[in-house]
C-alpha positions as CSV (number, residue, x, y, z in Angstrom):
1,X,0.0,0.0,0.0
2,X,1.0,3.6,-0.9
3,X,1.0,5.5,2.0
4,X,1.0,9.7,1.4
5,X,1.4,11.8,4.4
6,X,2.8,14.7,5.5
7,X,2.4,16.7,2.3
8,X,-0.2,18.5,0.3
9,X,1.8,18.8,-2.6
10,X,1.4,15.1,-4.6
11,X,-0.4,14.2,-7.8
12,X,-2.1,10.2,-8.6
13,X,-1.3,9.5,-11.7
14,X,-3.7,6.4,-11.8
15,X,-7.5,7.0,-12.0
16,X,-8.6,6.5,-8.4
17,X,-11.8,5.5,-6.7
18,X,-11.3,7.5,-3.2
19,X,-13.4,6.5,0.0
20,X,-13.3,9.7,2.8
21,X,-13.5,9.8,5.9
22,X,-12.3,10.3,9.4
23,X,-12.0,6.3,9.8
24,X,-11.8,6.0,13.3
25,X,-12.2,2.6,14.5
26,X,-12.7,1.4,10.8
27,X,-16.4,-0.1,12.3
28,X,-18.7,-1.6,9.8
29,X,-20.0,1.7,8.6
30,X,-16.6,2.6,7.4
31,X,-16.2,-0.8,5.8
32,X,-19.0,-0.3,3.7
33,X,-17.4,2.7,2.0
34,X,-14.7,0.6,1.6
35,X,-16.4,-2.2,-0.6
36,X,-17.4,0.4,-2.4
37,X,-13.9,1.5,-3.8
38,X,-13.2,-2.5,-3.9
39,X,-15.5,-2.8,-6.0
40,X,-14.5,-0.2,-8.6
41,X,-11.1,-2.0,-8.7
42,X,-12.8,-4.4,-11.4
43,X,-13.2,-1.2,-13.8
44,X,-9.4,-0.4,-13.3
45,X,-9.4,1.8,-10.5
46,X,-6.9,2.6,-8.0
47,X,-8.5,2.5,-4.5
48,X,-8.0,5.0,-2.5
49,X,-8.7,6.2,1.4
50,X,-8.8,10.1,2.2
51,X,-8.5,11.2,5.6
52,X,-7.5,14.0,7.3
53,X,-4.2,14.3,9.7
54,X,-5.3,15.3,12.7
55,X,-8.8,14.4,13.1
56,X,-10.7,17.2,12.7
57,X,-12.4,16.9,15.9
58,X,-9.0,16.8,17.9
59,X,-7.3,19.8,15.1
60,X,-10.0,22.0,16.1
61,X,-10.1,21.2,19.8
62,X,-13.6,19.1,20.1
63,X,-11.6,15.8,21.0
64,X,-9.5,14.5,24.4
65,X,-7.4,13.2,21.2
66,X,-7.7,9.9,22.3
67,X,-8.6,7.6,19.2
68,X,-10.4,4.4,19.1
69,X,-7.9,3.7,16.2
70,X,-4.3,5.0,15.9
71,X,-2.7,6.4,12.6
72,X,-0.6,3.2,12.7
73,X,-3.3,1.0,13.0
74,X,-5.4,2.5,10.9
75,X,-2.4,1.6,7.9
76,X,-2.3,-1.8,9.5
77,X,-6.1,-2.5,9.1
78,X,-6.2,-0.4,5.3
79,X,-3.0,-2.8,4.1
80,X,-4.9,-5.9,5.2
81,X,-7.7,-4.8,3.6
82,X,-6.7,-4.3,0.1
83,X,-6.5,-0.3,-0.2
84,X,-4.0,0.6,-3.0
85,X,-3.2,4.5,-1.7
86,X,-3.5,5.7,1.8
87,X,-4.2,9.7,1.8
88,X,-3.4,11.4,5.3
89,X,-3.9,14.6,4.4
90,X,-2.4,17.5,6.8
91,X,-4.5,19.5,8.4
92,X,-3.3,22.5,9.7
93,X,-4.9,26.4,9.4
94,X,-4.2,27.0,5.7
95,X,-6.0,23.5,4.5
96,X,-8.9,23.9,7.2
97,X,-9.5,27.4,5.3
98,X,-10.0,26.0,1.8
99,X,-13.4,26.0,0.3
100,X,-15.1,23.7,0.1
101,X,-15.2,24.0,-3.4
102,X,-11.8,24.3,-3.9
103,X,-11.1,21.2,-2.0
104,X,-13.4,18.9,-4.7
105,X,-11.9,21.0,-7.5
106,X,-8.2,20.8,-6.5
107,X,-7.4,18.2,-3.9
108,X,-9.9,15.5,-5.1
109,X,-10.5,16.2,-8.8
110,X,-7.0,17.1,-9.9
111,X,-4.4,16.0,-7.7
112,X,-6.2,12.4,-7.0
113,X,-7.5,11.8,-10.0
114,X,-10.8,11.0,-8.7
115,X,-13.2,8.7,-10.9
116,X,-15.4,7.3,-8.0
117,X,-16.0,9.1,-4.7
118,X,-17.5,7.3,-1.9
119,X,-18.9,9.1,1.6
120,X,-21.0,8.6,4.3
121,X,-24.1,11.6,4.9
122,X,-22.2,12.9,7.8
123,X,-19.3,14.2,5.5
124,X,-18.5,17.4,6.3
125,X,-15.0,19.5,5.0
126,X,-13.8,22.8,3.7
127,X,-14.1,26.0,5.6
128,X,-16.5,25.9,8.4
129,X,-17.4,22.1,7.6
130,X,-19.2,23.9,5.2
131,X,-19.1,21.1,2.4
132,X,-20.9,17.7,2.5
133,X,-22.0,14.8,0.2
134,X,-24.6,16.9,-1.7
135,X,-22.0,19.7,-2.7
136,X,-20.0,16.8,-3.9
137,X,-22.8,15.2,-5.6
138,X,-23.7,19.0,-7.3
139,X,-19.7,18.9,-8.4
140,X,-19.0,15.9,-9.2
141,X,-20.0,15.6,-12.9
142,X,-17.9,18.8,-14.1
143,X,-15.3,17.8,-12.0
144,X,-15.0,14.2,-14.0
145,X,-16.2,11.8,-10.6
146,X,-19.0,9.9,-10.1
147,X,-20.4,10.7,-5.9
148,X,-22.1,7.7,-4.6
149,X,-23.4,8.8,-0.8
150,X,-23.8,5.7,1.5
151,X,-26.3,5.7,4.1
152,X,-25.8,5.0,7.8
153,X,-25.5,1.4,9.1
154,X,-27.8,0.5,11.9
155,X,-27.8,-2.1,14.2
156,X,-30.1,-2.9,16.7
157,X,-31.9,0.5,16.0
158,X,-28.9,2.7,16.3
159,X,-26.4,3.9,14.0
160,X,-23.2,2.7,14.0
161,X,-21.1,5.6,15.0
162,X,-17.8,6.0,16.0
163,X,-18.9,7.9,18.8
164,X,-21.2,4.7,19.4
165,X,-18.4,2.6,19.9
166,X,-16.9,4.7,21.7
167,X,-18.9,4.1,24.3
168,X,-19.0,0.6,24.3
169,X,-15.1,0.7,24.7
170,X,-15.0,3.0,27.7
171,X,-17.6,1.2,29.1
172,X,-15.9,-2.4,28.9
173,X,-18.9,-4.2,26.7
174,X,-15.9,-5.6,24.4
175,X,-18.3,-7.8,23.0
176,X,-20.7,-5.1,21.6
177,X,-17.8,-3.1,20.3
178,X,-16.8,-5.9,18.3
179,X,-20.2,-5.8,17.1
180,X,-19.9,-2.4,15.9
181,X,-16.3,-2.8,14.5
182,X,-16.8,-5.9,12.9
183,X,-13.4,-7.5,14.5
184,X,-12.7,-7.4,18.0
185,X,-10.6,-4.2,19.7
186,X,-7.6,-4.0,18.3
187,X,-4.0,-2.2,20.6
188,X,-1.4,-2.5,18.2
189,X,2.7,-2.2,19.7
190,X,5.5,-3.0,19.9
191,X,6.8,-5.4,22.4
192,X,8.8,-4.1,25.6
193,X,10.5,-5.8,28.5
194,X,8.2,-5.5,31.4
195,X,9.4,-5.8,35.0
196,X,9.7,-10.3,34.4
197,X,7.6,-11.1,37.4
198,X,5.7,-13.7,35.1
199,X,8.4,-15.4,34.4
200,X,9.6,-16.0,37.5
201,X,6.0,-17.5,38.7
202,X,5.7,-19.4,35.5
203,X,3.4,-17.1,33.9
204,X,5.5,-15.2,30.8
205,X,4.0,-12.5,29.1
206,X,4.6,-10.0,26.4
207,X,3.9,-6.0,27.2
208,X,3.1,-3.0,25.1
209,X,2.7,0.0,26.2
210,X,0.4,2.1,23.8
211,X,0.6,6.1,23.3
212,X,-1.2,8.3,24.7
213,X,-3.5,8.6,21.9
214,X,-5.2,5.4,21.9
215,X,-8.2,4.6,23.6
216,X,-8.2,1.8,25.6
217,X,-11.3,0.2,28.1
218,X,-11.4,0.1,31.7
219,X,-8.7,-1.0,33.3
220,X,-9.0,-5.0,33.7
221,X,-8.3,-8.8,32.8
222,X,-9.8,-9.6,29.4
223,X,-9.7,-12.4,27.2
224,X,-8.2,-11.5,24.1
225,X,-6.2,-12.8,21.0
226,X,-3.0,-11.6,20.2
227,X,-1.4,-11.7,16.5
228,X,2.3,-12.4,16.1
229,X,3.2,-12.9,12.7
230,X,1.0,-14.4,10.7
231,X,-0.1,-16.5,13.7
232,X,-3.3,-15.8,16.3
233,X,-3.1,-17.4,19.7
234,X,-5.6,-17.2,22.2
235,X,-4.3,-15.0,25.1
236,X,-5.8,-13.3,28.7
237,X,-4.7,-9.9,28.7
238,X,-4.0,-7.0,31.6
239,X,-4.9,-3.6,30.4
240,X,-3.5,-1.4,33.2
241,X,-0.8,-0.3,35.8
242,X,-0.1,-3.9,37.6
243,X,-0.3,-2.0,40.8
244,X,0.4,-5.2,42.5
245,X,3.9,-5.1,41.4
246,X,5.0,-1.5,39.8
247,X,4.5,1.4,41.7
248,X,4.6,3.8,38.2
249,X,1.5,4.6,37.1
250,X,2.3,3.6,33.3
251,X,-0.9,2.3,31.3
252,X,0.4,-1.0,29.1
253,X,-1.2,-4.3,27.8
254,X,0.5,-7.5,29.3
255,X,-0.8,-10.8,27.8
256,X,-0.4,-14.1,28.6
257,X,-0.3,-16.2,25.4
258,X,-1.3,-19.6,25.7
259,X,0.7,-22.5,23.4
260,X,3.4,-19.5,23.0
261,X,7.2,-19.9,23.3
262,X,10.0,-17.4,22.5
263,X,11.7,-14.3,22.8
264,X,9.7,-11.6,20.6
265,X,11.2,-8.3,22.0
266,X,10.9,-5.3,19.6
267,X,8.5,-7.2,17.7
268,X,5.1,-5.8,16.3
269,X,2.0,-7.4,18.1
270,X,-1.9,-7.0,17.6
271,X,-3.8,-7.6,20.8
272,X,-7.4,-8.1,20.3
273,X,-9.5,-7.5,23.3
274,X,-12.9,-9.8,23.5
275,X,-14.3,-10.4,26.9
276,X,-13.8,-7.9,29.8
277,X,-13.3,-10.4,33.0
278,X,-12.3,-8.9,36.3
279,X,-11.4,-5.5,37.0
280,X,-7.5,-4.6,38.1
281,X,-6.3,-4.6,41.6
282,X,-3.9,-5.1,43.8
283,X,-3.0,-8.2,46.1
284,X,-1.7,-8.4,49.1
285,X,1.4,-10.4,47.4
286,X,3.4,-12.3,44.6
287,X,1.4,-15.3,46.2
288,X,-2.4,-13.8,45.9
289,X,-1.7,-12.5,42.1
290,X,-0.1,-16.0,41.0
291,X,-3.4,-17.8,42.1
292,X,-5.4,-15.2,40.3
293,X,-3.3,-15.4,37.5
294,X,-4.2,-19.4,37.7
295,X,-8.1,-18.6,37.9
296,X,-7.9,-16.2,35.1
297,X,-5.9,-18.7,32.5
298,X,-8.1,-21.5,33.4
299,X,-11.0,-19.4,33.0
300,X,-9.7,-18.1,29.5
301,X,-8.6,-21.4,28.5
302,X,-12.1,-23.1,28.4
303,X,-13.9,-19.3,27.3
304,X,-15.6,-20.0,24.0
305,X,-15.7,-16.5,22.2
């Protein structure tokens, strides 16, 4: 996957079928938009994702910043899915203060090429969010792009929002988040050396600390899968502190992967949170936490997601 970033100065030489979007969480509203440019790669179409960099709602000061889905992640997931070109274009005072008009006419018709353009209702961009999916739709034919708008996905009476799952994240209801997302909660890192205590109670596990910017759910035990390589193993994972045996108060993701040997330091993991089972304390002593840890493994050994 072609990946554009940090520049508003590039030109697609291909014809391009261009999903936009803020993405975040890539939930089953998103995805739709994305079969949609899939699609138009049987007509010979370059597919294409536009999204801004920052969030609009975190540029312009309407966000904590946290995301339910990381830049990184977000070219994880898009790679995986097919996309051809990844746009992440910057957002700063001068592009926020482009018409809207001059947006469609310069960013999307000329420098992408645009054939096929794909949005949800909620669109909004341009100076004062002051363009949307009908302006694009007005635009569209004397700008050389088709506009095709796609309507919100509901489930269970609701639309599917990332603000929606949102919710069901900071809340803990993994289950209902996956759901939404269409794949369970995904923290994507890099492996670290923790402080070694499960090793030396016959527990070891692998820790990630994620940035700041990423969202994560109460802290807690959860059963979870964790991807390393091209390999899934079932795991239990901590998201938290482990007051019980660090006295920083560091947020990380340590997981206990079951049928898992080696040493994978520095190595790029996907944990996949399911089940929220047991909120995070602290015990009395090395003792109490390694016949927790037993409870919890057992549990997650015999949990059928």
């Amino acid at each position: 996957m072609e990946i554009i970033t940090n520049t508003v100065d590039f030109y697609l030489e291909k014809e391009t079928a261009v999903a936009i979007g803020k993405f975040d969480g890539v939930h089953i509203g998103h995805r739709r938009l994305l079969e949609e440019i899939q699609e138009c790669k049987k007509k010979g179409l370059e597919s294409c994702v536009f999204t801004f960099e920052p969030a609009p709602a975190v540029f312009f000061g309407f966000s904590d910043g946290r995301l339910l889905t990381t830049k990184e992640e977000k070219r994880l997931l898009f790679e995986r899915m097919g996309v051809d070109i990844l746009v992440e274009f910057p957002l700063d005072e001068k592009t926020a203060a482009m018409s809207p008009a001059a947006f469609a006419t310069e960013v999307l018709a000329r420098q992408m090429n645009t054939r096929f353009l794909a949005a949800g209702t909620d669109l909004s961009f341009g100076a004062g969010g002051a363009g949307n999916a009908e302006l694009l739709r007005k635009l569209g034919p004397e700008l050389g792009f088709q506009v095709k708008t796609i309507e919100k996905v509901c489930r269970e009476g609701k639309e599917v929002s990332s603000t929606l799952v949102r919710t069901k994240v900071e809340a803990g209801e993994m289950q209902e988040a996956e759901q939404l997302l269409g794949m369970p909660y995904l923290v994507a890192g890099t492996v670290i050396k923790g402080n070694q205590i499960g090793r030396t109670i016959g527990f070891p596990t692998v820790n990630i600390q994620p940035g700041k910017d990423k969202l994560l759910p109460p802290n807690g035990v959860y059963f979870s899968q964790v991807r390393v390589g091209n390999r899934l193993y079932r795991a239990i994972s901590n998201v938290g502190c482990k007051p019980t045996v660090s006295g920083k108060r560091v947020m990380g993701v340590e997981s206990y992967l079951y049928q898992f040997e080696g040493d994978i330091y520095g190595a790029e993991i996907e944990v996949y949170l399911q089940k929220f089972r047991r909120p995070e304390r602290k015990f009395d002593g090395i003792e109490a936490l390694e016949a927790q840890l037993q409870e919890d493994i057992a549990a997650g050994a015999v949990w059928d997601s």
